[in-house]
PDB file of N, CA, C, O and CB in Angstrom:
ATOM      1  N   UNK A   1       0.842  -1.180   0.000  1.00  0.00           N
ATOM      2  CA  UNK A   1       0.000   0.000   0.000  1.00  0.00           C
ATOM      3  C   UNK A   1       0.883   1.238   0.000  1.00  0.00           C
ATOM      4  O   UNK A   1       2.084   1.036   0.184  1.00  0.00           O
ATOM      5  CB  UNK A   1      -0.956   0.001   1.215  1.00  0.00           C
ATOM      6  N   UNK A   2       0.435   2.600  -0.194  1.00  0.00           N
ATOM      7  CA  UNK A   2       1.103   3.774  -0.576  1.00  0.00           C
ATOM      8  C   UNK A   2       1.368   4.215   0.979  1.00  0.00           C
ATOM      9  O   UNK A   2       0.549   3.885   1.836  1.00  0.00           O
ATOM     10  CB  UNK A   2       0.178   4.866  -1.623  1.00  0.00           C
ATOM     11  N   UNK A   3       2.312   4.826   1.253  1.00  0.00           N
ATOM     12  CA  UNK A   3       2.766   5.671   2.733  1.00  0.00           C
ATOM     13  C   UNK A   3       2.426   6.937   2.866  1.00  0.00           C
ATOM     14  O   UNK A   3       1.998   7.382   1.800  1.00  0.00           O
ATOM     15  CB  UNK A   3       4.235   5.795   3.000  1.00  0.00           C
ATOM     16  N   UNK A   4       2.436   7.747   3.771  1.00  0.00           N
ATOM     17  CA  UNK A   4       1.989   8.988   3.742  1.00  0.00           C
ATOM     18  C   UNK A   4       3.319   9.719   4.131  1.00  0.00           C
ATOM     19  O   UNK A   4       3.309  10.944   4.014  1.00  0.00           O
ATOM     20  CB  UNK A   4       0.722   9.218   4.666  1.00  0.00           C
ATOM     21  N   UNK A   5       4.465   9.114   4.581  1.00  0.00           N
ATOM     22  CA  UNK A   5       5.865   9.879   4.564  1.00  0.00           C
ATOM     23  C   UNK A   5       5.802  10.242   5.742  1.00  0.00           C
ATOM     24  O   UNK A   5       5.060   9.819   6.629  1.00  0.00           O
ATOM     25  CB  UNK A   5       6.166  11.078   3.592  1.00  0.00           C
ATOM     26  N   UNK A   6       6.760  11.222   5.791  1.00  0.00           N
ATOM     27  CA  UNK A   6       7.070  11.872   7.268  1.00  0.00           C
ATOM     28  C   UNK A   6       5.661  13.045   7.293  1.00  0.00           C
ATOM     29  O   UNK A   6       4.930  13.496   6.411  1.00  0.00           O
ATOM     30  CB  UNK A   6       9.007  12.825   7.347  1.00  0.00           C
ATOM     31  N   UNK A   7       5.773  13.273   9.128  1.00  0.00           N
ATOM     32  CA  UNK A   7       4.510  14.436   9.327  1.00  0.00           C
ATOM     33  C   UNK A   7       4.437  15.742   8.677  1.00  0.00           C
ATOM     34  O   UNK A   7       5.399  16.321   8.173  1.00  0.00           O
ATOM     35  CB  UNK A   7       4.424  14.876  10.702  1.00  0.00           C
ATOM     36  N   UNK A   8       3.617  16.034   8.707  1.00  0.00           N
ATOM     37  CA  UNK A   8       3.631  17.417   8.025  1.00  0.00           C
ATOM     38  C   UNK A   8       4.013  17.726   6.575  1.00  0.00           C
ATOM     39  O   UNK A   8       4.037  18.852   6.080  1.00  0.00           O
ATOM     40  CB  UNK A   8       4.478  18.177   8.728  1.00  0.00           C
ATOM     41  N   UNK A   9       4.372  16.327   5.829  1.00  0.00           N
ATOM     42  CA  UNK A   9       4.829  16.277   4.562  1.00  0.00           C
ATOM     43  C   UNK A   9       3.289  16.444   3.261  1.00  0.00           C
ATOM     44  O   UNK A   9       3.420  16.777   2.083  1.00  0.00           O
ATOM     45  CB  UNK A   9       5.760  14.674   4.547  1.00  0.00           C
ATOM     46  N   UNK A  10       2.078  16.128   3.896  1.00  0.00           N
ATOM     47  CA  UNK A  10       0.897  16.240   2.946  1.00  0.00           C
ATOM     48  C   UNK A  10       1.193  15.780   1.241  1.00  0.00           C
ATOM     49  O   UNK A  10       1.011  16.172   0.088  1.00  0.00           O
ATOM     50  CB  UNK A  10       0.431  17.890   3.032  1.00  0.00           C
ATOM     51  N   UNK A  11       1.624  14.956   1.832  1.00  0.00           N
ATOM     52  CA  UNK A  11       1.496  14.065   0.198  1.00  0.00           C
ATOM     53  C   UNK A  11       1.841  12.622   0.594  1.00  0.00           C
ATOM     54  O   UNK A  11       2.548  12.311   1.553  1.00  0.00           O
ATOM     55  CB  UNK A  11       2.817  14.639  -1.232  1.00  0.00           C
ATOM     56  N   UNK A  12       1.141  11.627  -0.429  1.00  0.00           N
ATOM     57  CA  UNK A  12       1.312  10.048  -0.090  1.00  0.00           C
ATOM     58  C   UNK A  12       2.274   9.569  -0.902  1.00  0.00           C
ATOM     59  O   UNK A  12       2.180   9.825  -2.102  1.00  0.00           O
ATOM     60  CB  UNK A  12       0.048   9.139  -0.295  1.00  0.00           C
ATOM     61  N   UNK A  13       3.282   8.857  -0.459  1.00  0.00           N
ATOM     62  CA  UNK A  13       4.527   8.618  -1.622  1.00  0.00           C
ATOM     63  C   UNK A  13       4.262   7.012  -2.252  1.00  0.00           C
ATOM     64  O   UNK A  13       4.076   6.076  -1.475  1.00  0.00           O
ATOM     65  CB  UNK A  13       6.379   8.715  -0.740  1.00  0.00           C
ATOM     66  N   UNK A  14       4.269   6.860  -3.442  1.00  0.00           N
ATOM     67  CA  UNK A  14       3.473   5.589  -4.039  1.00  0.00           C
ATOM     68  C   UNK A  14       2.236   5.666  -4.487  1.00  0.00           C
ATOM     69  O   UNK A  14       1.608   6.700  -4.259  1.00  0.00           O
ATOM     70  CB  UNK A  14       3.330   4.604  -3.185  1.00  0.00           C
ATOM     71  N   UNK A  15       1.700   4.728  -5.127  1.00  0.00           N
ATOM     72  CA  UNK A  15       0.710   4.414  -5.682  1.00  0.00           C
ATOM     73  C   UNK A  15      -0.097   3.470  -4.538  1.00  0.00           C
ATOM     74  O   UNK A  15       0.523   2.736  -3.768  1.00  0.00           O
ATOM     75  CB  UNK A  15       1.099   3.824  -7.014  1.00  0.00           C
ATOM     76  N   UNK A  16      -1.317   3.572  -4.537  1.00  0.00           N
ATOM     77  CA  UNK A  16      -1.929   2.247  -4.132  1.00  0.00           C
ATOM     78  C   UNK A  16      -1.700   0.824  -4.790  1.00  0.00           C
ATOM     79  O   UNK A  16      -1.822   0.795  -6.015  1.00  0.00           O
ATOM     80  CB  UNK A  16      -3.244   2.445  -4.231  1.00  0.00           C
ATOM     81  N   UNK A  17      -1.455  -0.100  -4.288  1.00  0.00           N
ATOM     82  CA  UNK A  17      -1.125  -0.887  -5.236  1.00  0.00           C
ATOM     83  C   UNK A  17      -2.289  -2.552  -4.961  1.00  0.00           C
ATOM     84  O   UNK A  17      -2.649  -2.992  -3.870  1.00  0.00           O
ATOM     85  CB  UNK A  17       0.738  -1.024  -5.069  1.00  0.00           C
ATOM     86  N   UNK A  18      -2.665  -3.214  -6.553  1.00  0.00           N
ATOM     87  CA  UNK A  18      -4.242  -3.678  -6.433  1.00  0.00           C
ATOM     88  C   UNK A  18      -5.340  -2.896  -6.030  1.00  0.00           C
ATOM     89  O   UNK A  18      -6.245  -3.087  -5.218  1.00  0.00           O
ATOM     90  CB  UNK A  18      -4.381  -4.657  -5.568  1.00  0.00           C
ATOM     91  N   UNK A  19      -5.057  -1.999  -6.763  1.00  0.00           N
ATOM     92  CA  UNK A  19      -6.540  -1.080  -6.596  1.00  0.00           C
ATOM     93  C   UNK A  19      -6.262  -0.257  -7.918  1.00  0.00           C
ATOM     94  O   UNK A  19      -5.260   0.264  -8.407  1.00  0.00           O
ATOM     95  CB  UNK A  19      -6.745   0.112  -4.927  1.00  0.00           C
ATOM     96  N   UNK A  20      -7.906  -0.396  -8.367  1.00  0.00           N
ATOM     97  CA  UNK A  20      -8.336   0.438  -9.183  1.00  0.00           C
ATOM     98  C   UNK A  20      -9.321   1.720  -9.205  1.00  0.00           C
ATOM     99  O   UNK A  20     -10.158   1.628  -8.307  1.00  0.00           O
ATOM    100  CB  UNK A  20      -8.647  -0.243  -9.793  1.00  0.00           C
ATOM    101  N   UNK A  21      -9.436   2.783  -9.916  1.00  0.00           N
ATOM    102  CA  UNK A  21     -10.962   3.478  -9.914  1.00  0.00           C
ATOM    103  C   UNK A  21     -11.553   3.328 -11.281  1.00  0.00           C
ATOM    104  O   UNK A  21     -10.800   3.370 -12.254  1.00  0.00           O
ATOM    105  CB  UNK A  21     -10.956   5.169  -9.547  1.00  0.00           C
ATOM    106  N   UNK A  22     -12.352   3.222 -11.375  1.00  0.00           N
ATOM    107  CA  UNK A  22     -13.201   4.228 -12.874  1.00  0.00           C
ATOM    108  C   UNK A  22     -14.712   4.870 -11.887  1.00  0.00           C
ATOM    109  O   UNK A  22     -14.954   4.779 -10.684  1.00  0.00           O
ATOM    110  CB  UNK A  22     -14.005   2.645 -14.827  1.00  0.00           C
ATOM    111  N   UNK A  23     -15.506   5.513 -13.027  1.00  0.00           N
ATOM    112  CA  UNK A  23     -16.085   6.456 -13.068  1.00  0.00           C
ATOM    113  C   UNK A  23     -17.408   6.230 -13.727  1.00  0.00           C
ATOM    114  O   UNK A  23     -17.540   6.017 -14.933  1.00  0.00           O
ATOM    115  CB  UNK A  23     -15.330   7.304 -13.538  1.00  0.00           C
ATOM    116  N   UNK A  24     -18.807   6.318 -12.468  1.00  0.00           N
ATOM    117  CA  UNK A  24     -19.957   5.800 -13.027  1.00  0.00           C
ATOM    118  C   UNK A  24     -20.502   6.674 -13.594  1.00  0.00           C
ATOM    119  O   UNK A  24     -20.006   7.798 -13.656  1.00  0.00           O
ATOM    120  CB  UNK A  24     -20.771   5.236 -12.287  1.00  0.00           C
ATOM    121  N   UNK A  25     -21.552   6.389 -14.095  1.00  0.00           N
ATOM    122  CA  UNK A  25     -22.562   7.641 -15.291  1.00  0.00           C
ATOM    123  C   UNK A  25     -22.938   8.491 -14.457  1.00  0.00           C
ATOM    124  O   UNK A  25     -23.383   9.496 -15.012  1.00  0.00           O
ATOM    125  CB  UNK A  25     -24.133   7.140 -16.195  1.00  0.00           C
ATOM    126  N   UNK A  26     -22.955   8.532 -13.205  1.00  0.00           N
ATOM    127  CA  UNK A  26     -23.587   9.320 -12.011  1.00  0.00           C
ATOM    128  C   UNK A  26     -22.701  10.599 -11.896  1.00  0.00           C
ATOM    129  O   UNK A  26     -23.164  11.738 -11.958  1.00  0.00           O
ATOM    130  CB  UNK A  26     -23.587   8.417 -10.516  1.00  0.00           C
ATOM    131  N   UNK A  27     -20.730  10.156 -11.638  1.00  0.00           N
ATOM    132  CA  UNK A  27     -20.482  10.689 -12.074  1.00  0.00           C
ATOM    133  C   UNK A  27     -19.661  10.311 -10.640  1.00  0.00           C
ATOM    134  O   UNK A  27     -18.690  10.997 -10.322  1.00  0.00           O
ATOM    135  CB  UNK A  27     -21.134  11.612 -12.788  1.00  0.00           C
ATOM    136  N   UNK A  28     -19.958   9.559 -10.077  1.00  0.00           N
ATOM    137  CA  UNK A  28     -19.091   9.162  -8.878  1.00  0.00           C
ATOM    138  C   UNK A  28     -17.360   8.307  -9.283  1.00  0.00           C
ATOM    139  O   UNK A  28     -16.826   8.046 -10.360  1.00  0.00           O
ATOM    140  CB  UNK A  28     -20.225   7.985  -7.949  1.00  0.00           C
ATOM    141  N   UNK A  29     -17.041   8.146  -8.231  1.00  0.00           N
ATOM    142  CA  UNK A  29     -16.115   7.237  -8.755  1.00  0.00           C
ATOM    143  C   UNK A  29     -16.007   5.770  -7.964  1.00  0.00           C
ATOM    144  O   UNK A  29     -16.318   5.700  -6.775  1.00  0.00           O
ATOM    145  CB  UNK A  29     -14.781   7.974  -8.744  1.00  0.00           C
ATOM    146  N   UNK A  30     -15.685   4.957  -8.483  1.00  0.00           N
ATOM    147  CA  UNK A  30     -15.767   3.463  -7.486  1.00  0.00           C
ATOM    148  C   UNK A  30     -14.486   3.261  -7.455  1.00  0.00           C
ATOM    149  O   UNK A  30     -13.742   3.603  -8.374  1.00  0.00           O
ATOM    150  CB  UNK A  30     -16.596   1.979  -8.060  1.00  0.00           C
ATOM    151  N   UNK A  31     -14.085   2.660  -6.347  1.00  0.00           N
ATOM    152  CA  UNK A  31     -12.663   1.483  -6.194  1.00  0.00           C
ATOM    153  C   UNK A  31     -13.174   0.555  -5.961  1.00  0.00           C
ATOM    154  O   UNK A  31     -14.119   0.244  -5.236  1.00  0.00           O
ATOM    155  CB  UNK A  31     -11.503   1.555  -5.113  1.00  0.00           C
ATOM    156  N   UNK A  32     -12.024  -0.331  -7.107  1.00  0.00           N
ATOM    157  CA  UNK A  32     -11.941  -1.798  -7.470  1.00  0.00           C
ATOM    158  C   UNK A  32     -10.652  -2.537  -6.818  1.00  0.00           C
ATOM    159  O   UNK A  32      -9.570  -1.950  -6.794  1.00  0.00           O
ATOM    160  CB  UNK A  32     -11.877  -1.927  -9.095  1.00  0.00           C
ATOM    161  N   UNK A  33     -10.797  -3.795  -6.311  1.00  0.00           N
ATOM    162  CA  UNK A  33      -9.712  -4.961  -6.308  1.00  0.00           C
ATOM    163  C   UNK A  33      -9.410  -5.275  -7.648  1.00  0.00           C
ATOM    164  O   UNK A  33     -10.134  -5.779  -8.507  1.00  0.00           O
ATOM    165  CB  UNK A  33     -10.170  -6.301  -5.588  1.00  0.00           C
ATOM    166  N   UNK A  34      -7.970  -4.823  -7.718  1.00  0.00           N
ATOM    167  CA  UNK A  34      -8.022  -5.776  -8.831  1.00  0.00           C
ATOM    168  C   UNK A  34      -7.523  -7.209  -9.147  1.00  0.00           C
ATOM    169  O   UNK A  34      -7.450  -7.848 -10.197  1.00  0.00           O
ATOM    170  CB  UNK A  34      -7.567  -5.208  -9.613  1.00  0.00           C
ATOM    171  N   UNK A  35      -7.178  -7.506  -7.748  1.00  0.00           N
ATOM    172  CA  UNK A  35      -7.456  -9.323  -7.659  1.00  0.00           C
ATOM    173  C   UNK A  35      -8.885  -9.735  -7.882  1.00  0.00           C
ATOM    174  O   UNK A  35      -9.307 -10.282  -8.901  1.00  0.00           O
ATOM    175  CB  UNK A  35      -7.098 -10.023  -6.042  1.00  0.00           C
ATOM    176  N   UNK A  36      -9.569  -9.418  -6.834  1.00  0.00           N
ATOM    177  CA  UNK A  36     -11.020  -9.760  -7.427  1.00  0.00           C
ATOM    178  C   UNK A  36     -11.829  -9.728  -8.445  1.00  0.00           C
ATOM    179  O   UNK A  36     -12.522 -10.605  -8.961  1.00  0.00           O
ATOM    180  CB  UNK A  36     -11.621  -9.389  -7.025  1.00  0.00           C
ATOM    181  N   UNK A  37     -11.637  -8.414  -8.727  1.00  0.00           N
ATOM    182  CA  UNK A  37     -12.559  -7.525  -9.552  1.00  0.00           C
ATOM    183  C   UNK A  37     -13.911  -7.040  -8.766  1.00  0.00           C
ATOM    184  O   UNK A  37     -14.803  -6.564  -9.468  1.00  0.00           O
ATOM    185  CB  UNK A  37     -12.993  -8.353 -10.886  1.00  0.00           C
ATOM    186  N   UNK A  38     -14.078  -7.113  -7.622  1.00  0.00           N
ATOM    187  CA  UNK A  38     -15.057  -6.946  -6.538  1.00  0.00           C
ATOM    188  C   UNK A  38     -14.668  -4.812  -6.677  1.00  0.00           C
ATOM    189  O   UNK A  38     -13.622  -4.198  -6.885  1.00  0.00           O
ATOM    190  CB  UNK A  38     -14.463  -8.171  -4.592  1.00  0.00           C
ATOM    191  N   UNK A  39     -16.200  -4.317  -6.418  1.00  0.00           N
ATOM    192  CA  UNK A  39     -15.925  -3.086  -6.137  1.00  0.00           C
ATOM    193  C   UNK A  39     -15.895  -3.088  -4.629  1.00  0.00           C
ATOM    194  O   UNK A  39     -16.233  -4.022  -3.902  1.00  0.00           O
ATOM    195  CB  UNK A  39     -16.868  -2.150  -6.770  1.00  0.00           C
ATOM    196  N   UNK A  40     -15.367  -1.721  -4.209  1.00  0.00           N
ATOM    197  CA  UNK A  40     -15.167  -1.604  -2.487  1.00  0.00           C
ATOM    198  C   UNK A  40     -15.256  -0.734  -2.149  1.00  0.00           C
ATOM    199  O   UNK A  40     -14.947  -0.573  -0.968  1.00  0.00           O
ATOM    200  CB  UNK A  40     -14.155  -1.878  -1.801  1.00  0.00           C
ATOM    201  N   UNK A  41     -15.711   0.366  -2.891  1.00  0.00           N
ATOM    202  CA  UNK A  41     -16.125   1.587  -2.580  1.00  0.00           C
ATOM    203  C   UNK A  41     -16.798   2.716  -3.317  1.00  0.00           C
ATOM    204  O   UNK A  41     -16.363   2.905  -4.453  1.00  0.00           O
ATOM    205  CB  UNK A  41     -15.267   1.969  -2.211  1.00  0.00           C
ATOM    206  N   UNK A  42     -17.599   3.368  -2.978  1.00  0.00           N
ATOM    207  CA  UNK A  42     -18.004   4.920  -4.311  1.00  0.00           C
ATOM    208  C   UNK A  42     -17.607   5.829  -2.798  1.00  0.00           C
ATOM    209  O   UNK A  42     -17.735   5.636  -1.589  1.00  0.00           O
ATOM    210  CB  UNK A  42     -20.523   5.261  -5.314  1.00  0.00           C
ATOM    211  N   UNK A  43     -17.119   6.788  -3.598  1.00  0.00           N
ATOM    212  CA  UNK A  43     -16.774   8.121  -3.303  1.00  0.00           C
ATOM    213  C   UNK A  43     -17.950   9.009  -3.307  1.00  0.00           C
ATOM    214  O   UNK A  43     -18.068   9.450  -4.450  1.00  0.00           O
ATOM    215  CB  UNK A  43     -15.785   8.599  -4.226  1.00  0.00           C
ATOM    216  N   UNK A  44     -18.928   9.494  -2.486  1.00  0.00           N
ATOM    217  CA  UNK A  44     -20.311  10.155  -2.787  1.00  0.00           C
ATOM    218  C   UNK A  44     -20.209  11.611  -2.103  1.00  0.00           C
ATOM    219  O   UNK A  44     -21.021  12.513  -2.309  1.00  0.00           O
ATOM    220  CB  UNK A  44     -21.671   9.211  -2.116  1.00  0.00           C
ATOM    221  N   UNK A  45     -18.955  11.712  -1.158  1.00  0.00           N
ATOM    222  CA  UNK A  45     -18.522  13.211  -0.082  1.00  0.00           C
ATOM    223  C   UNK A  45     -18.643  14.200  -1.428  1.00  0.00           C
ATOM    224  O   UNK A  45     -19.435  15.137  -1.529  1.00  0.00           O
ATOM    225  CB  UNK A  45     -16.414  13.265   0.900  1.00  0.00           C
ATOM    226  N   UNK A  46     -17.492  13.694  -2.630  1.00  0.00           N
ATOM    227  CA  UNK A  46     -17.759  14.562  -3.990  1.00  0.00           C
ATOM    228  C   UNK A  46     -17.294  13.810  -5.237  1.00  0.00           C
ATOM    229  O   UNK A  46     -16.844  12.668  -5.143  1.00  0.00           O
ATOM    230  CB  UNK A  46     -16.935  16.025  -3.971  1.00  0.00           C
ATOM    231  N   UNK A  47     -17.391  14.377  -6.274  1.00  0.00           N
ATOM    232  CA  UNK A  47     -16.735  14.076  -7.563  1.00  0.00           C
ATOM    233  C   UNK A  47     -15.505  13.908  -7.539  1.00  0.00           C
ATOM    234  O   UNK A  47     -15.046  14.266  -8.624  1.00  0.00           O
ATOM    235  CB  UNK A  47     -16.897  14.929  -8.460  1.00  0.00           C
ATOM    236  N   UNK A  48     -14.985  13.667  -7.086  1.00  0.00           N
ATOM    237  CA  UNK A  48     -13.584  13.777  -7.231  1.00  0.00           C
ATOM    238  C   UNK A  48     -13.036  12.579  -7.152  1.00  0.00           C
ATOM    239  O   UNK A  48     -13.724  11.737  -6.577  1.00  0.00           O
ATOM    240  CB  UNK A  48     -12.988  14.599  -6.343  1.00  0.00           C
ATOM    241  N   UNK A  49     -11.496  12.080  -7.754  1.00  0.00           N
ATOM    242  CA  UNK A  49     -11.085  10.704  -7.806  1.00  0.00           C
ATOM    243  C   UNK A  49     -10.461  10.494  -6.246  1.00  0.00           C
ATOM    244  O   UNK A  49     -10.137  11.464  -5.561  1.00  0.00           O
ATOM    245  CB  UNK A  49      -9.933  10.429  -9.129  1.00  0.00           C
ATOM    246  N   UNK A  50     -10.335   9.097  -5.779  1.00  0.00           N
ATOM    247  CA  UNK A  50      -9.501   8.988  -4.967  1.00  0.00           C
ATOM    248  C   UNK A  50      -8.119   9.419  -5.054  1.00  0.00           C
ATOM    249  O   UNK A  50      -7.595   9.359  -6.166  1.00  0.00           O
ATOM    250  CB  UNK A  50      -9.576   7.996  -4.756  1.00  0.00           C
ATOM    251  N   UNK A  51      -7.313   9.923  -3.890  1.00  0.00           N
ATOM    252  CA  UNK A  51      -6.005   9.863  -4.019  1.00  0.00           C
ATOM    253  C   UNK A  51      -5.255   8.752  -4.420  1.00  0.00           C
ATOM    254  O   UNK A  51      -5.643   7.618  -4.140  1.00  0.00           O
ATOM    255  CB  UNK A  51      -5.599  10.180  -3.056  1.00  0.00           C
ATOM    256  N   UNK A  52      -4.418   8.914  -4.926  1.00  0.00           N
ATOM    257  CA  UNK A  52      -3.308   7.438  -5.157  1.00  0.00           C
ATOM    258  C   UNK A  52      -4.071   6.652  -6.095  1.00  0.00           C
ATOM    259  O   UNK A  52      -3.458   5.804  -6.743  1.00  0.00           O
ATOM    260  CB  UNK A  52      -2.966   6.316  -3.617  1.00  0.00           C
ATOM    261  N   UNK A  53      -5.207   6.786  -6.257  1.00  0.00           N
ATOM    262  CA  UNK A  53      -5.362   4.935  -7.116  1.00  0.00           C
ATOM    263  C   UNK A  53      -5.268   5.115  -8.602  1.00  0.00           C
ATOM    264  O   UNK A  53      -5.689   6.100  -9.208  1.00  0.00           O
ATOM    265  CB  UNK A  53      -7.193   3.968  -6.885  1.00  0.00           C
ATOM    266  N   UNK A  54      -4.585   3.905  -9.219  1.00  0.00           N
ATOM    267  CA  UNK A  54      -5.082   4.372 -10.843  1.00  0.00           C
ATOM    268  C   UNK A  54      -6.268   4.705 -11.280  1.00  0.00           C
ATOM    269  O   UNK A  54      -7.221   5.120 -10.620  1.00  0.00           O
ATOM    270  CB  UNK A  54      -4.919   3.462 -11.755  1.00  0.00           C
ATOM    271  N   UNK A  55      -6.189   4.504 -12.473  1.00  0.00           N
ATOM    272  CA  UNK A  55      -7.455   5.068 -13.192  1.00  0.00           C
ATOM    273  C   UNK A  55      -7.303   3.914 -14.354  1.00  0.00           C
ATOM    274  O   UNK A  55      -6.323   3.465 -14.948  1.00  0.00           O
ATOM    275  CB  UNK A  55      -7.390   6.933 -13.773  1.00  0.00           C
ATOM    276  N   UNK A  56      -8.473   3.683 -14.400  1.00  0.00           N
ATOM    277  CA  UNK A  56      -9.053   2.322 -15.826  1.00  0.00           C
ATOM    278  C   UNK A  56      -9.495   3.196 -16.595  1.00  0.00           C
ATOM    279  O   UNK A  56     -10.240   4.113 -16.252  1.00  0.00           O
ATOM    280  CB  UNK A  56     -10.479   0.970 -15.574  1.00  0.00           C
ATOM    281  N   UNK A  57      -8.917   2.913 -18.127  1.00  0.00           N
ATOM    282  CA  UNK A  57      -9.475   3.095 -19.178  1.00  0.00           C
ATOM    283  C   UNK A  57     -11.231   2.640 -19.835  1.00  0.00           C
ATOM    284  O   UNK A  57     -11.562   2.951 -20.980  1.00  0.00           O
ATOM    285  CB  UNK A  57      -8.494   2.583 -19.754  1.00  0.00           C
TER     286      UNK A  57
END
């Protein structure tokens, strides 16, 4: 998984790693396993992508 570094640094160093997002018609975004392929989350606080995770074509 990605680290968040030393304090006060406000940035995560790495990628998430086995995890995906894409982006429903709604307009939300979901995270995916991508061992599974199971979703594990929508983002609904706002539009916006998660930090760190890729992005699916």
């Amino acid at each position: 998984m990605a680290t968040n570094g030393k304090a006060g640094d406000n940035r995560r160093h790495g990628a998430v790693k086995s995890r995906s997002q894409t982006k429903t018609p709604s307009g939300h975004y979901v995270k995916r396993d991508a061992e599974t392929g199971r979703f594990m989350d929508v983002k609904t606080s706002d539009k916006k992508p998660f930090k760190g995770v890729r992005k699916e074509k």
